[in-house]
C-alpha angles and dihedrals in degrees: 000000000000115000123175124224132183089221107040100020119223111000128193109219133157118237086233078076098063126117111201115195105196107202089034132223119309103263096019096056091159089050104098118148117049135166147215124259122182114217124162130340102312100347117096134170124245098208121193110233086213106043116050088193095048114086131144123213105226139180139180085255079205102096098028085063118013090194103066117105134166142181120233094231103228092242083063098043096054088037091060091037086239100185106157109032077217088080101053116113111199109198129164121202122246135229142194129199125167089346089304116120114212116188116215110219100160093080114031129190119246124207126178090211089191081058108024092227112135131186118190096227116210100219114220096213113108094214094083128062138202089249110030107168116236117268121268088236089067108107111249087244090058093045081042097048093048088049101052089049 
């Protein structure tokens, strides 16, 4: 399938890519069906199929801060059909702001990979925030690269 995108053009991707998230994103509730797009090193783009302007920087917040844990809440695990804790895709959206690149890991992103279904969780734990700056430790290309996205 074509689908046009203000920031890639016109991409071939195959529908057995898409991740629907049924209840949509917060702010973007119509927006259902999404897909992945690789960019640069760690960083990747969540495009909207259905929007060609909407499009979500997104990164495995694993390995940008090793501390960082979370519980999948039950509600969300049946809602999503998680049956192997191997298929479960944590991401965290990206964003940039005056060159400055925040991470919100308040609120991940979920994905079933065996399913494609996705929920964006609101954690209830205060020591993360919506807009946690990347670690110092995080090479300046890699600040670089998720500031240029």
């Amino acid at each position: 399938m074509k689908i046009n995108t203000t920031r890639f053009g016109e991409v071939e991707v195959g529908e057995d890519s898409f991740i629907t998230f049924p209840m949509g994103i917060p702010g973007f509730l119509d927006l259902k069906r999404f897909f992945i797009i690789e960019y640069r090193d760690s960083i990747k783009w969540l495009q909207a199929v259905d929007d060609a302007d909407i499009a979500f920087i997104v990164t495995d917040p694993f390995p940008l801060f090793p501390d960082y844990s979370l519980t999948i809440k039950d509600d969300v695990e049946q809602f999503l059909q998680i049956r192997n804790p191997g298929d479960v895709i944590v991401m965290v959206i990206l964003t940039v702001s005056d060159n400055k690149v925040t991470a919100n890991l308040r609120a991940p992103l979920i994905v079933n990979a065996s399913n494609k279904r996705a929920f964006q969780m609101l954690l209830d734990d205060e020591r993360y925030s919506f807009r946690v700056p990347l670690p110092s430790s995080v090479k300046e290309s890699d600040r670089e690269t998720a500031a240029s996205a």
